[in-house]
C-alpha positions as CSV (number, residue, x, y, z in Angstrom):
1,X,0.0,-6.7,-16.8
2,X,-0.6,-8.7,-14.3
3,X,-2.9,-7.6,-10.6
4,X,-3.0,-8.6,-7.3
5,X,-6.2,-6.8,-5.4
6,X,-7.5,-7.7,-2.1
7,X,-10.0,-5.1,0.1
8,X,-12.2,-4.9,3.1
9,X,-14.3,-3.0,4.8
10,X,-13.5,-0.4,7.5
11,X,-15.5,0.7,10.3
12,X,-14.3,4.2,9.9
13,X,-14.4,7.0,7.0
14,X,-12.2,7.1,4.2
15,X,-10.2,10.4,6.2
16,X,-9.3,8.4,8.9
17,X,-8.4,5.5,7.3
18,X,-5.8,7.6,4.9
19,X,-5.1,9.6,8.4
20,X,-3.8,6.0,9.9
21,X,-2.0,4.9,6.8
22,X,-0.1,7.9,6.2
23,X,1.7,7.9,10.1
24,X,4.2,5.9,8.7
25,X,6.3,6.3,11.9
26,X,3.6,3.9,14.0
27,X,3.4,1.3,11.6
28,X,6.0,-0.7,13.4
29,X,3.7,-0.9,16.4
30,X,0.6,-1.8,14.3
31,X,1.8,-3.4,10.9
32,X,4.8,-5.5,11.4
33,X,3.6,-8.5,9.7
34,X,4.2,-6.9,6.2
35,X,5.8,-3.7,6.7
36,X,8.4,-3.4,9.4
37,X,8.8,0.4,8.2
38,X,8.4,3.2,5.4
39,X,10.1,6.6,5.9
40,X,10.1,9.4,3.3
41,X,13.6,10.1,2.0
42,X,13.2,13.5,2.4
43,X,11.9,13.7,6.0
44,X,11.8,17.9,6.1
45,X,9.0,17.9,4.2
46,X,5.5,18.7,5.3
47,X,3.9,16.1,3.1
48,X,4.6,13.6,0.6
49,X,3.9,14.7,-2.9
50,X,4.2,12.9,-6.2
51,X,7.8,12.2,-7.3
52,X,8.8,11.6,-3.9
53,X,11.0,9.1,-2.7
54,X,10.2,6.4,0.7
55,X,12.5,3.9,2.2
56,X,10.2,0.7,2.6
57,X,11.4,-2.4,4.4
58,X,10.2,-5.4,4.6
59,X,10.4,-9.0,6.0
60,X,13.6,-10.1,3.6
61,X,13.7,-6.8,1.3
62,X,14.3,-3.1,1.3
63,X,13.2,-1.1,-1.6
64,X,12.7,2.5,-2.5
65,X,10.1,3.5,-4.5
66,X,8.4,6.6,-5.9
67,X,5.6,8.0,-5.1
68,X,2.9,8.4,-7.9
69,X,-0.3,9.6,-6.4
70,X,-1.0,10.7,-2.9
71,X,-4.7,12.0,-2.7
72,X,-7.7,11.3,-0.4
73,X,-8.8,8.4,-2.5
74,X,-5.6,7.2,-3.2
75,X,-1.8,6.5,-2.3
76,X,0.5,4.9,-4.3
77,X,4.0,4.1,-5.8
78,X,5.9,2.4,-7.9
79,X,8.9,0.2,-7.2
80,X,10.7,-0.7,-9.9
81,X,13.5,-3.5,-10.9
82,X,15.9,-1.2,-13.6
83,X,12.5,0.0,-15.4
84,X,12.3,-3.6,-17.0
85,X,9.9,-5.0,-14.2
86,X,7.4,-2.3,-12.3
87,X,5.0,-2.7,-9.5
88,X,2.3,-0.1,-9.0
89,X,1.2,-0.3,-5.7
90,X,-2.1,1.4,-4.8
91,X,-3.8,2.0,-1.9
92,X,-7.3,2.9,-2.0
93,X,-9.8,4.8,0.3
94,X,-13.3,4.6,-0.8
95,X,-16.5,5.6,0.8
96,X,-18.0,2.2,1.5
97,X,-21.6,1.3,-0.1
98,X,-22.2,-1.8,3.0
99,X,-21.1,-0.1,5.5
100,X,-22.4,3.2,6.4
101,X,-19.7,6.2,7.2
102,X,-17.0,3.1,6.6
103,X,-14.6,2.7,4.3
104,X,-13.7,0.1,1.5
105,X,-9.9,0.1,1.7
106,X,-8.4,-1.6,-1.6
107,X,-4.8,-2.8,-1.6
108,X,-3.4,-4.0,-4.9
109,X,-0.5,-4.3,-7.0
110,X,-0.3,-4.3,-11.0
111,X,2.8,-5.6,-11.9
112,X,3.8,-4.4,-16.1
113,X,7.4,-3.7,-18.2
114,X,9.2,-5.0,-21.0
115,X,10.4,-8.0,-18.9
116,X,6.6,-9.2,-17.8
117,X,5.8,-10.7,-21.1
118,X,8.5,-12.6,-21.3
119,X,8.4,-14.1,-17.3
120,X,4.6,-14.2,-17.1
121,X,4.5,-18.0,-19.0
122,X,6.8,-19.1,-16.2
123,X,5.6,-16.9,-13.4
124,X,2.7,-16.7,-11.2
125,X,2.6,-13.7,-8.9
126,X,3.4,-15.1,-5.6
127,X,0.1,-16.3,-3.0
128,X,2.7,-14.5,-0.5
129,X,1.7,-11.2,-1.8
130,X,-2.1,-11.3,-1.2
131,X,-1.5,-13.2,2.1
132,X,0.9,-10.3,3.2
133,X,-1.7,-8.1,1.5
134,X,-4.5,-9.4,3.6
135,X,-2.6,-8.8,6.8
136,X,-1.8,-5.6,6.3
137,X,-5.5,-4.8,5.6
138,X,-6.6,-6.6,8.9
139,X,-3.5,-4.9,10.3
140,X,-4.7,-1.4,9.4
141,X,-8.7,-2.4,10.0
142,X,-8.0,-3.0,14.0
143,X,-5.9,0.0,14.3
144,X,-8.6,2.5,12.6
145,X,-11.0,0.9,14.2
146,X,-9.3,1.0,17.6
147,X,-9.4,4.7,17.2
148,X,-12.3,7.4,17.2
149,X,-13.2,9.1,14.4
């Protein structure tokens, strides 16, 4: 297995954070740099539940993953090249212990499969990934924050 984490602290409580995050339809005004957009697949639905299936696009790539957890600590999903390389992406929403009523929003990926051990001697997860990780997490930090709770 091989992680990428990154976090930061967010004036704003763990609800509101997740409340942001999940209105995937405004991320092109606020998240661009990363994400240009993530739809669900099945857009009739209320909510997204585990096994569900989102449209992400990004700069250079389109993917569909499926989503594994969606609770109020965490969202996340896997995207997956033919099961022989997966990434778990996770984002978390954690009552923050510095800042008071704020949240400590952790964005990572674990990379594992079949495949991993054999790459990993020849391949070190991109520094794109974090950088693109930290943006988005400055991204989505100025748009909770530009909000009231």
């Amino acid at each position: 297995m091989v992680l990428q984490t990154t976090r930061i602290e967010i004036a704003r409580s763990p609800a509101k954070v997740r409340e942001v995050f999940l209105e995937f339809s405004s991320w092109p005004q606020w998240a661009s740099t990363h994400f240009k957009s993530v739809d669900r697949l099945a857009p009739q639905k209320e909510s997204i539940e585990k096994g569900d299936k989102l449209k992400v696009v990004m700069p250079g790539m389109t993917f569909n993953p499926t989503v594994l957890a969606n609770d109020p600590s965490v969202f996340q999903w896997r995207g997956s090249l033919w099961g022989l390389l997966n990434g778990d992406h996770s984002f978390k929403f954690q009552p923050s212990e510095t800042t008071p009523g704020g949240t400590t929003f952790v964005n990572e990926e674990k990379w594992h499969g079949p495949v991993l051990s054999l790459i990993k001697p020849f391949w070190s997860p991109s520094e794109e990934a974090p950088k693109g990780f930290l943006s988005f997490n400055e991204e989505l930090k100025k748009r909770a924050e530009s909000l009231s709770e």
